[in-house]
N, C-alpha and C positions, 0 to 999 in steps of 0.2 A: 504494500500500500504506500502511494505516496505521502509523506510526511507533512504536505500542505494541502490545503484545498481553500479553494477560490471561493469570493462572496459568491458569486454566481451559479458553480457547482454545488456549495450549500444552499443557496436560495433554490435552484433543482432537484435538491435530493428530500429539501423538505425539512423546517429547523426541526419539526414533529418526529421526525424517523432517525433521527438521532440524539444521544446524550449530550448537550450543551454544557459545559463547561466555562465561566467566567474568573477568570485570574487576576483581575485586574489588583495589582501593586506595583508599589514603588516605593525604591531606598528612601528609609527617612519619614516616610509618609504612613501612616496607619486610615486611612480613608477608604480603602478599597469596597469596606461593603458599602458605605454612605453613596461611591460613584454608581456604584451596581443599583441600589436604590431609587436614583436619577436616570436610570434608564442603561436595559440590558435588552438583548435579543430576547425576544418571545421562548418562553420554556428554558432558559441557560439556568442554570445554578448557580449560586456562587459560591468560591472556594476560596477556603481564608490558607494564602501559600504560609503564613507566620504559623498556624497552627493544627493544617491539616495538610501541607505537605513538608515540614517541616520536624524535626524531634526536640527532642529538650535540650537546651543551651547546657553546655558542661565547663570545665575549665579548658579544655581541650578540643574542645567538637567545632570554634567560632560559632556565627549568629547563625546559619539555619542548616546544623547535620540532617541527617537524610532520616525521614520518623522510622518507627519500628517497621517492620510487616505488618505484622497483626494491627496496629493502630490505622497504617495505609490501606488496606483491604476493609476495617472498618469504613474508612473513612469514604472508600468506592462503594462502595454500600448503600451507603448514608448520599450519595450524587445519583444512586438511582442506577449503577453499571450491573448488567448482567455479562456472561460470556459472552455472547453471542453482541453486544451491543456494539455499535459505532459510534464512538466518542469524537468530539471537535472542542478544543480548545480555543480558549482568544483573552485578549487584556488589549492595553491601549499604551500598550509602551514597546513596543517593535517584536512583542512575542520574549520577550525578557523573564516575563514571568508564566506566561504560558508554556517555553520550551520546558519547564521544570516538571509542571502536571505532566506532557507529552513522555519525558526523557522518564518518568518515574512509574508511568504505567507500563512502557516499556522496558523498563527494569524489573516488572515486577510479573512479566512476561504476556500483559496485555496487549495484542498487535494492533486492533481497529481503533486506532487514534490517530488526527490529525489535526493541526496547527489550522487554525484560520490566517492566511496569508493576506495582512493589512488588518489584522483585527479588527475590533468593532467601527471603528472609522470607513475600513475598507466594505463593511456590510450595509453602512449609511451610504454609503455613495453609490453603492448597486441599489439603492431606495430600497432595503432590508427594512422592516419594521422594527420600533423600539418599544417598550415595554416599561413598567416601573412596578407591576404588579409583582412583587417575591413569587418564585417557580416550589413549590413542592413537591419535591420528588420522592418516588416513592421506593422502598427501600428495595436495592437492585440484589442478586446472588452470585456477583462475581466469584470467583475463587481463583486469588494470584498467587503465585510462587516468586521468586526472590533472586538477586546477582545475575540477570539476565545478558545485561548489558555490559559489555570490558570493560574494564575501570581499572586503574593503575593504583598501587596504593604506596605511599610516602617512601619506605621504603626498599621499592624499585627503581628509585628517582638516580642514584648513582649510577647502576650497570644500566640503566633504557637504554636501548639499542635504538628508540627511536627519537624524533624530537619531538621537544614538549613547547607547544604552542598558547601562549598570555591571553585569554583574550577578550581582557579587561579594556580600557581605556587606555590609550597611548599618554595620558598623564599621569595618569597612576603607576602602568609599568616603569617608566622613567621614575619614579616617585617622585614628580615637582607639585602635584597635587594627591592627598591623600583623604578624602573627608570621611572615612569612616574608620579606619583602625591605625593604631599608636604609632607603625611604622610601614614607612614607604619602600616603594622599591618592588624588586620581581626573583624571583627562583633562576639564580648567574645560570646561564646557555638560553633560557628559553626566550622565542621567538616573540611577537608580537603582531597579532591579528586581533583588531578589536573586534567584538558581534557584529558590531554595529556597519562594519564595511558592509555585510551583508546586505543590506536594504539601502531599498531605494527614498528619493524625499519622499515617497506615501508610505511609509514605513513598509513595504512590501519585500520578499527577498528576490534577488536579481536571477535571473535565467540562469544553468545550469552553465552557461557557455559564457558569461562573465564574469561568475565565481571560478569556475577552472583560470579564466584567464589572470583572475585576482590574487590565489591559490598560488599560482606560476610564479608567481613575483617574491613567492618565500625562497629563499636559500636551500630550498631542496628540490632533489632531483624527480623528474616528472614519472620515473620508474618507482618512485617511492612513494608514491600517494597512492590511494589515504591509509596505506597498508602501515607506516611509519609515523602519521600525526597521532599526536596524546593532546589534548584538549585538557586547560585549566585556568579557570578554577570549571568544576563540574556544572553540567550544561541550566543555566537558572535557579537563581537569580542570579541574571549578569550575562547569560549564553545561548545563544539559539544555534551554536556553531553545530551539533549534534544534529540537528533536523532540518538541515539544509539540503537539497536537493540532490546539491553535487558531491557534498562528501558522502552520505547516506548513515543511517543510523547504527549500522553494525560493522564496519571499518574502522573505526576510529575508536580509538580508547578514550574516556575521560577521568582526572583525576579526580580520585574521591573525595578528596580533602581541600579547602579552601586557604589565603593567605593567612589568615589571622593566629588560628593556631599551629599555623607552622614555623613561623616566624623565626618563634626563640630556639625550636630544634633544629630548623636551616640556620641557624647562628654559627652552632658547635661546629657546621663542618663546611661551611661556604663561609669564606671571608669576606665577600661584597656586602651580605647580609648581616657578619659581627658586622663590619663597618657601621650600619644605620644604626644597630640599635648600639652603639657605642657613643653615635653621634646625639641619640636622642634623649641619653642618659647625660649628658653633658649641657643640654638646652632647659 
């Protein structure tokens, strides 16, 4: 299944005949259900990513580890997913928070999902109808399994035979902007692709043959795609790079773990990284 679909292909298949999914968040911001409130696709659900696709904050885990199983199967449950169902994701921030529902049903070895490409904007402008009335859905019998998806973990980060690819914001990897954790900077070797190249100004993602040619512009060789990208931090919040067209969802490794709590353990054995927080202990 393609990992997108169009306002148009979902205005054709009918929002009724599938599981609607609303994502809508953003860093910083706790508003998501308030915007859903003010108006969501007919029938969408809305899904709090802070606490239903997300686990409990540790000293260790940074702001959103990945929830239990059992609490995520609950939580499909509770959106109304059976087996057999067709799932469609969307939010209002370039599929940021969307690719995480996507990447986690996927993980959890649900395949019938897919990304609204242009999210809810992209459904207003196919003249999609909007709604304000709360969706109740009724309790679905999914049954998911668990580690579906590759995912690299911390420590394979030394021997990776392949490259591992940033792909946060190109001021954050530099660290000359950091707004959300204590210390800037990136994991020394890896690459630099923001999500965000991905789309276009309607926040849409780019055809299969301008991401290839975007892709091309990384320092690796074209023999070694997508069989050697690792993706990080993992795919939402922050990454749509996962459900992109051209890379595809099962090529591509992502890493499990996010910057924040790796910080101080890439300290002890990357010296770019003691650097920062050497610097930050001094300011």
């Amino acid at each position: 299944m393609n990992p997108l679909i169009s306002a148009r292909e979902l205005e054709a298949l009918g929002e009724k005949q599938c599981v609607l999914l609303d994502v809508r968040w953003t860093l910083g911001r706790d508003d998501g259900a308030q915007q859903y409130a003010l108006g969501h696709i007919p029938s969408a659900v809305f899904v709090d990513l802070e606490r239903e696709l997300s686990g409990a904050v540790g000293e260790h885990t940074g702001r959103h580890p990945l929830p239990l199983p059992a609490d995520f199967e609950a939580a499909a449950r509770r959106w109304g997913i059976d087996d057999d169902s067709h799932v469609v994701v969307y939010d209002d921030s370039g599929a940021l928070a969307a690719a995480r529902a996507w990447w986690l049903l996927r993980h959890a070895g649900f395949e019938q999902v897919q990304v609204l490409d242009g999210g809810l904007e992209a459904w207003k402008q196919a003249g999609g109808a909007v709604s304000t009335e709360a969706s109740q859905a009724r309790t679905g019998t999914v049954s998911l399994s668990w580690d579906r998806m590759p995912v690299v973990e911390f420590d394979e980060l030394e021997s990776l035979a392949g490259v591992l690819i940033d792909s946060r914001a190109t001021v954050r990897y530099l660290g000359i902007q950091e707004p959300v954790d204590p210390v800037a900077g990136h994991i020394p070797g890896a690459l630099n692709r923001p999500t965000t190249d991905n789309l276009d100004e309607q926040a849409r993602f780019y055809s299969p043959e301008v991401l290839r040619c975007r892709v091309d512009r990384l320092p690796i060789a074209a023999r070694e795609l997508p069989q050697r990208i690792r993706y990080w931090p993992r795919p939402a919040p922050g990454s749509s790079w996962a459900c992109t067209p051209e890379v595809g969802p099962n090529t591509a490794r992502t890493h499990r773990h996010r910057w924040r709590p790796m910080m101080k353990s890439i300290a002890t054995r990357f010296p770019f990284t003691r650097r920062l927080l050497s610097n930050e202990r001094q300011q």
